[in-house]
N, C-alpha and C positions, 0 to 999 in steps of 0.2 A: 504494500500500500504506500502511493503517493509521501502520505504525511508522516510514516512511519519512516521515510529514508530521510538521510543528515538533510539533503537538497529541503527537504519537503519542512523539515521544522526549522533550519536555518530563515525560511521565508517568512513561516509563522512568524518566528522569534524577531526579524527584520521589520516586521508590519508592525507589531505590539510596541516596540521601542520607539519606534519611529511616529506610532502615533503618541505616545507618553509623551515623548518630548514636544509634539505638536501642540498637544493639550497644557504642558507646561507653559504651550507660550499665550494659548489661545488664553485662557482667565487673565493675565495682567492686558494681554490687547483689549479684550473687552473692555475693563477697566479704564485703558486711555480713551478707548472709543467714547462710553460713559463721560469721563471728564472733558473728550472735549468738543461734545454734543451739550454740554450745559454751558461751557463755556461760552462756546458758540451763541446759546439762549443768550447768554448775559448780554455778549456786544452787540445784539440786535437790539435787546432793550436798552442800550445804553445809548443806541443811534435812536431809536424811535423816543423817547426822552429828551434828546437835544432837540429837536425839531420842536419841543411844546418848551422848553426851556427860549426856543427863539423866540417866541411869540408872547412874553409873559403879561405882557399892556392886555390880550384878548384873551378870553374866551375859546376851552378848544373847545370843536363843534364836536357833540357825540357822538359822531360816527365815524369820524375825523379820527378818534380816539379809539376805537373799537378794531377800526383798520389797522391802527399802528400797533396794537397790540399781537390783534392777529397774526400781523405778518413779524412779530420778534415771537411770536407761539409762548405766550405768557400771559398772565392775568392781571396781573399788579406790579408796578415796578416804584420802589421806593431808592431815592439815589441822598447820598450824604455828603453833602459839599459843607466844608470848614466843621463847624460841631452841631449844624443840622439836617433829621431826618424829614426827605421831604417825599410827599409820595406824589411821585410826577404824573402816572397814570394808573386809572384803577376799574375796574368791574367788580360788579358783583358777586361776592365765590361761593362758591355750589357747596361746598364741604370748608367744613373746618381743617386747617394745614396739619396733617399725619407726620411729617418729619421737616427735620433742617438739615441742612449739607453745606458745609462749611467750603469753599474750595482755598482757600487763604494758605491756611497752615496743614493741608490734611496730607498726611506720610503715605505712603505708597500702600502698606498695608490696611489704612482704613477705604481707602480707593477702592482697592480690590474685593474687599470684604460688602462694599456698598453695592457694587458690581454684581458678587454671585445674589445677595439678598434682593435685589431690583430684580433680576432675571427670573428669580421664585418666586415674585411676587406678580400674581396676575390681575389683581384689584387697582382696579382705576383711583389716585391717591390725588392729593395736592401737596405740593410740597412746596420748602421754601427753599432757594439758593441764594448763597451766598458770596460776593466775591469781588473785586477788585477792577474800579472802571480802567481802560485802554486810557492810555497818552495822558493818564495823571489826569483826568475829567472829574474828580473825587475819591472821597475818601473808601467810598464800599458805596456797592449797587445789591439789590437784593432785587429777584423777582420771585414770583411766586406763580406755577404753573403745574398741566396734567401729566400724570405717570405714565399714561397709554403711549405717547407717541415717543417716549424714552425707551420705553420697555420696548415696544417694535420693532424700533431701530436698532436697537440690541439683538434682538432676537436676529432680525436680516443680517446685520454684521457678523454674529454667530455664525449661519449657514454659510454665509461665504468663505469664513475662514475654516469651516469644519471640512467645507468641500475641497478647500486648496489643501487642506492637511492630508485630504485622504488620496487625492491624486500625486501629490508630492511624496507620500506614503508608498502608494502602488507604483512610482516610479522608479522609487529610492532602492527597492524590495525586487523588482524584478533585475534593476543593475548589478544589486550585490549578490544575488540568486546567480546568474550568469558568472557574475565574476569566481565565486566559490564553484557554482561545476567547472568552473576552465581553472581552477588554481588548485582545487582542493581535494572536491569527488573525484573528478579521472584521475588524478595521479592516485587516488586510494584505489579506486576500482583497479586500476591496473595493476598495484599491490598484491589485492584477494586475488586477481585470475592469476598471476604467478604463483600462489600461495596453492591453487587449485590444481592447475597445470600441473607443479610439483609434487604436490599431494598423488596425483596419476601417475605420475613416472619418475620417480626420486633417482633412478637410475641414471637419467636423461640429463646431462649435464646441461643443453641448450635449455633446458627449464631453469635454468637458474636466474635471477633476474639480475640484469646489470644497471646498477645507480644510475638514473638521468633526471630524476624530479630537483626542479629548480628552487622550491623551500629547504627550508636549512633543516630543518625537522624531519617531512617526508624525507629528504636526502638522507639521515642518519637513519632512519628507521628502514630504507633499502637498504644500507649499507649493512646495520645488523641483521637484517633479515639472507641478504648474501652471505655473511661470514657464517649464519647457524647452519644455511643450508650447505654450504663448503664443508663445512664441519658432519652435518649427519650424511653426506654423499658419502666422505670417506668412510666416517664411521659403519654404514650398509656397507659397503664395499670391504671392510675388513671383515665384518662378521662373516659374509658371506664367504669370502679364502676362508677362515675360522670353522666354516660349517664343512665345507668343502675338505680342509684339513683333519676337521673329526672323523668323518666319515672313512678317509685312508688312514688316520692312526687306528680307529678301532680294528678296521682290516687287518694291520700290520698286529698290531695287540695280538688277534685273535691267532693268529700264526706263530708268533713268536713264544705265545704262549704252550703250546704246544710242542715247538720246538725246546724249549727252557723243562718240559716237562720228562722228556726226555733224558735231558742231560741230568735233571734231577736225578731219576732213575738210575742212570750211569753213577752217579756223585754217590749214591749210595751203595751201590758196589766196592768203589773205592775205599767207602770209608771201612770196609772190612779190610784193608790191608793192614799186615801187620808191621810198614814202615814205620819210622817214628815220624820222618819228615811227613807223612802222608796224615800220618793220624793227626797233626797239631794242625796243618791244612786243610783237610774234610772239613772239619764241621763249621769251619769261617766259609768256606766255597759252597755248601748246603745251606747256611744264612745268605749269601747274595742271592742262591738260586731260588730261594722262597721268596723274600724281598722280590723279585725283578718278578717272578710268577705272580704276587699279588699283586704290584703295581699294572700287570698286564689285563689282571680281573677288574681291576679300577678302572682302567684307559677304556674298557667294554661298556663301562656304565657311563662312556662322556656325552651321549646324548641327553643325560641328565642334565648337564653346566653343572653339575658339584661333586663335591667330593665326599664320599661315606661315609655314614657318621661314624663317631672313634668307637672303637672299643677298647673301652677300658680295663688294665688290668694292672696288678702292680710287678715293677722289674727294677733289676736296679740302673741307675740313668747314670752313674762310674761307669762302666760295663758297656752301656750302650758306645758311650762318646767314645770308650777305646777301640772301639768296633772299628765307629767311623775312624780313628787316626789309624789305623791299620788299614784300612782302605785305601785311604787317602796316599797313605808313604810306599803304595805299590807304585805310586803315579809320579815320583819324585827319583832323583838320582842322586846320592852322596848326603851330603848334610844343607843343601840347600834351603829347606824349610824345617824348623825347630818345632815340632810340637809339643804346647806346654800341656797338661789338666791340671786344676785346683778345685778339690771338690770331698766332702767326705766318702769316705770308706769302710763300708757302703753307705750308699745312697738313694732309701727308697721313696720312688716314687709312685703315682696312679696317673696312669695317662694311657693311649692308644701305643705300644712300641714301636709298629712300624711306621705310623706316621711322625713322630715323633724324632726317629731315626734319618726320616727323609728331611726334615726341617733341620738337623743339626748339619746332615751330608750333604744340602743345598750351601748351608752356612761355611760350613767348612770350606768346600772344594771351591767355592767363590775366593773364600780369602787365602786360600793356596794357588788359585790362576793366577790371583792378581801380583803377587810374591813374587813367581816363577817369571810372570812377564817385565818384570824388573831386571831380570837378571843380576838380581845381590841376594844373598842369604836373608831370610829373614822368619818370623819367630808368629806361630799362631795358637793362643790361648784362650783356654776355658775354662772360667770360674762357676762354681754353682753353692749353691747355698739353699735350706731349706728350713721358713718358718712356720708358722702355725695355719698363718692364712695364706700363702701360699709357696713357689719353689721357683726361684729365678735363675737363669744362666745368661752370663756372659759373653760373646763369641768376638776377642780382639786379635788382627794382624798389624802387623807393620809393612802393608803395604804402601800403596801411593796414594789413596785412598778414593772416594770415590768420582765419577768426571760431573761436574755441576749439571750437567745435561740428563743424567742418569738419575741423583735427586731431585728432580720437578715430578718424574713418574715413577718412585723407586718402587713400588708393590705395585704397579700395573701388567699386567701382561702384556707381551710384545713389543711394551712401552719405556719399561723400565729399564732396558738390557745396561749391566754396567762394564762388558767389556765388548770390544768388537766384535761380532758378528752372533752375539748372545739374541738367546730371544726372548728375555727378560722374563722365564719362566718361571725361574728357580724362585726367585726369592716371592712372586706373586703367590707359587704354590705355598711357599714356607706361611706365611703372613695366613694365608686362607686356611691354613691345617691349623695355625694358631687359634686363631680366633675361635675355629668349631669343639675344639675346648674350653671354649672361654677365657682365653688367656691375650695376649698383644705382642706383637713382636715389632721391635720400634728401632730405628736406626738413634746412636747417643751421640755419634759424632764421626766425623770425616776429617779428615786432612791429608797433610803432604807426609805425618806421624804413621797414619792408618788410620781403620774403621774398627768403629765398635757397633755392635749389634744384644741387645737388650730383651731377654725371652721371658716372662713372664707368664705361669700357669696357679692356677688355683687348686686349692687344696681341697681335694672331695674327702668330707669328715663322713665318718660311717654313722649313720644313725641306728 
């Protein structure tokens, strides 16, 4: 509907104001009209007065008198030269005088005020005015005359200014109507149909709208509305690789795990050997094989977007972290990286193990790349401690620490990567295994010293 679009109440909202202020002006016009339509009265009476002032030796004839009255549209006129009143001409009056009107000393607001109450008033009155003869002719002239043809003439003055306000109104209204659809509406319409267009094909990068509205407003509002939709293009466009990419890891999952399951098989043959070297090796190489077999059952469920809930058990979390540093020092050559632990012995904990194990060997193996890509020896430690309400650990290296670029998205996927050609997985998985225990894994500080990294888990009290 018409009146319901901006165009359509912009006009309303243009006609009402435009008449408001017409109307503001129309009451004080009336008001001068008023005043000087009596004034008017006065120096008619004050010319038809001089003329019997001319003649004072005679007699004016009574009709003589009746005409000059007529024609100044007054009943009596009393004129006051030096300190008397003298009444120059007079008739007989039909009523007794209902008001006086001073025009001497009267301020603008009693003008106006006399104005609306004349106009309400539709009783035929007599009244007296007041006021001051032309070229110093005396001291005050008063006549005394009917309301009817005051009020008329009001009223007629009225209609003409009500009629120039309403055409000056509907002219005002259809200009600025015009001027808002060319400045205002199309550049917004054109806004929505981008907004639509896109909405159908976010794909379609030609749907993107390019800034051309010449307000400074509409311009910034194309300008953000380009940078969201720049922004959620890509954004589809990754998820999509992202969907695309689930679909062939779970393939690969599902193979590999099968394959792993295998070698499980074999692992356990071996560990019946009665080598020493073999037996101290089996059951660390039957831990990755389980490890890498569940995480394969994990990777099966990524059509979820999440990750299973924990299961909890208690282990001890000493034990685990040497896992990970025996892991980790298969991947190293000589004394290049130092691994430290600080932590009691034992150390129990309640948590999920193997997710738990993943979030320390993300941790880890990050601050041993970063080490090794230095090319200087350098030292990676883990402190852990355990209070009542919950159990924290530490994860510090001396590497280089992190690139500025890497901390704007450091727990993003794909986003966060902190070394070359990373796909910022690790630490995104780390942080998300965190949290689904309810605990926080929070970066403490970077530099050119190293990284420290901050695990905090909650304490499940038995009830």
């Amino acid at each position: 509907m018409f009146l319901n679009s901006l165009s359509g109440r912009f006009l309303l909202l243009t006609v009402a104001f435009v008449m408001l202020a017409e109307v503001m002006i129309f009451v004080p016009s009336v008001a001068r009209f008023r005043e000087d339509y009596l004034q008017s009265h006065l120096e008619r009476a004050q010319i038809a007065s001089l003329a019997v002032l001319a003649n004072l030796d005679e007699m004016v004839d009574p009709d003589l008198e009746r005409e000059l009255l007529l024609n100044a549209g007054v009943l009596n006129v009393v004129l006051r030269r030096d300190e008397i009143r003298e009444l120059v001409l007079a008739s007989p009056m039909p009523h007794p005088i209902s008001r006086s009107f001073d025009l001497r000393d009267a301020s603008a607001w009693t003008l106006i005020m006399d104005a609306v109450n004349q106009m309400f008033t539709p009783d035929d009155e007599v009244i007296r005015v007041i006021g001051i003869p032309v070229q110093q002719a005396g001291l005050q002239i008063e006549v005394t005359m009917y309301t009817s043809g005051l009020r008329a003439a009001m009223l007629e003055y009225g209609q003409r200014i009500f009629l120039l306000s309403l055409v000056i109104s509907v002219i005002t209204a259809i200009l600025l109507f015009l001027a808002v659809r060319r400045f205002l509406v199309t550049p917004i319409r054109r806004v929505v149909s981008h907004i639509i267009a896109y909405k159908d094909a976010p794909e379609d990068i030609t749907q993107i709208i390019e800034p051309s509205a010449g307000i400074t407003e509409l311009h910034d509002a194309e300008e953000a509305l380009r940078s969201m939709q720049l922004e959620l293009s890509a954004a589809l466009k990754q998820k999509a690789r992202l969907a695309t990419l689930g679909g062939a890891v779970a393939k690969i999952s599902h193979d590999l795990r099968n394959m792993l399951t295998t070698a499980q098989l074999l692992a356990d043959r071996i560990e019946m050997s009665r080598d020493p070297a073999v037996q101290r090796t089996a059951p660390k190489l039957l831990n990755s094989l389980t490890r890498a077999v569940n995480l394969c059952e994990s990777t099966l469920k990524f059509g979820k977007a999440e990750e299973p809930a924990p299961v909890r058990s208690q282990f001890d979390l000493r034990r685990m972290v040497e896992d990970v540093f025996e892991s980790e020092k298969l991947a190293v050559t000589g004394d290049e990286v130092t691994f430290v632990l600080e932590a009691p012995d034992p150390m129990s904990v309640e948590a999920d193990p193997e997710q738990v194990f993943r979030v320390f060997a993300n941790l880890v193996r990050n601050a041993r790349e970063a080490i090794v890509a230095t090319g200087k020896p350098g030292e990676i430690t883990v402190t852990a401690e355990l209070t009542d309400a919950n159990w924290t650990a530490c994860i510090k290296d001396t590497g280089p620490g992190l690139p500025a670029k890497a901390l704007e998205k450091l727990f993003k996927p794909f986003e966060g990567g902190t070394r070359k050609g990373g796909s910022g997985l690790g630490l995104a998985i780390a942080a998300e295994l965190v949290a689904g225990h309810g605990g926080k894994l929070e970066l403490v500080d970077s530099s050119a010293l190293g990284t420290r990294f901050r695990l905090t888990m909650p304490v499940i009290k038995s009830t």
